[in-house]
GUSE-553063 format. One line per field, with one value per residue (C-alpha): residue number from 1; residue in one letter; x, y, z negated. Coordinates in Angstrom, 2 decimals, decimal comma. Layout:
// GUSE-553063
i = NUM:...
aa = a:...
px = X:...
py = Y:...
pz = Z:...
//
This chain:
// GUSE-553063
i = 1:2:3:4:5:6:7:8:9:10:11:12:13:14:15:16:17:18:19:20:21:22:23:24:25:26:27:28:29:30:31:32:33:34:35:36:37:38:39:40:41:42:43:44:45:46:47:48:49:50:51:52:53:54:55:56:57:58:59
aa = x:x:x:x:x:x:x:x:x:x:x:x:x:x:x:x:x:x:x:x:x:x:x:x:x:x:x:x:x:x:x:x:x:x:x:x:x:x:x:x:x:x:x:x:x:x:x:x:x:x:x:x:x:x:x:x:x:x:x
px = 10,40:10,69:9,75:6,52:6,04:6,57:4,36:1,78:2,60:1,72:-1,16:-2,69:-1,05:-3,26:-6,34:-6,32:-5,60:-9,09:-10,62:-9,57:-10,40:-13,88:-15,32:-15,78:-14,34:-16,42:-16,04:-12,10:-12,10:-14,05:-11,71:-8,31:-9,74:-10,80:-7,81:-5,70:-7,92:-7,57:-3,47:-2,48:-2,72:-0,30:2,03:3,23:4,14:5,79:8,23:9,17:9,73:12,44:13,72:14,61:15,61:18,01:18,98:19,63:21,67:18,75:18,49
py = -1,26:0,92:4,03:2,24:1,33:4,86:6,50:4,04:4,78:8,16:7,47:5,78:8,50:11,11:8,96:8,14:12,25:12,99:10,73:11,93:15,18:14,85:11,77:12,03:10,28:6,86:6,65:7,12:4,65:2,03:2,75:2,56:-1,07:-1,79:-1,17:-2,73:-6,43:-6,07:-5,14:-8,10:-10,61:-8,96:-8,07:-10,98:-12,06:-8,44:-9,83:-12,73:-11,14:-9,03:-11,64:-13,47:-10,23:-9,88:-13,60:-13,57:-9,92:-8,33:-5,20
pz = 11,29:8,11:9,97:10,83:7,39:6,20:8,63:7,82:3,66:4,79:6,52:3,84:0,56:3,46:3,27:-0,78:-1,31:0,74:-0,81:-3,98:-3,18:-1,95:-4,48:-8,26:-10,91:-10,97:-7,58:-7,55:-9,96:-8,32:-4,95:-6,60:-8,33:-4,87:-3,17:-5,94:-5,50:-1,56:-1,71:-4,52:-2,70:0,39:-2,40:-3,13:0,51:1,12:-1,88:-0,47:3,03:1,45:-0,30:3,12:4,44:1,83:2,18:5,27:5,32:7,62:4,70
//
């Protein structure tokens, strides 16, 4: 489970460099806002899944 996780973290740090490193500024900006509006929502329910974990000694 967390090496999935991890490879997928990677995945994703591998996608946000390129993109990075072939966009300019504005449109960096306007991804990382993007990205931040799309991900805040999951946050939240990623929180209280470790919470249980934790609860229930799975950590």
């Amino acid at each position: 489970m967390i090496k999935i996780s991890f490879r997928s973290f990677a995945l994703v740090s591998t996608r946000a460099f390129n993109t990075f490193h072939f966009t300019d500024m504005t449109s960096i900006h306007y991804w990382v806002l993007k990205r931040v509006k799309e991900t805040q929502p999951l946050r939240k329910y990623r929180n209280i899944d470790i919470l249980e974990r934790k609860k229930n000694g799975l950590h």
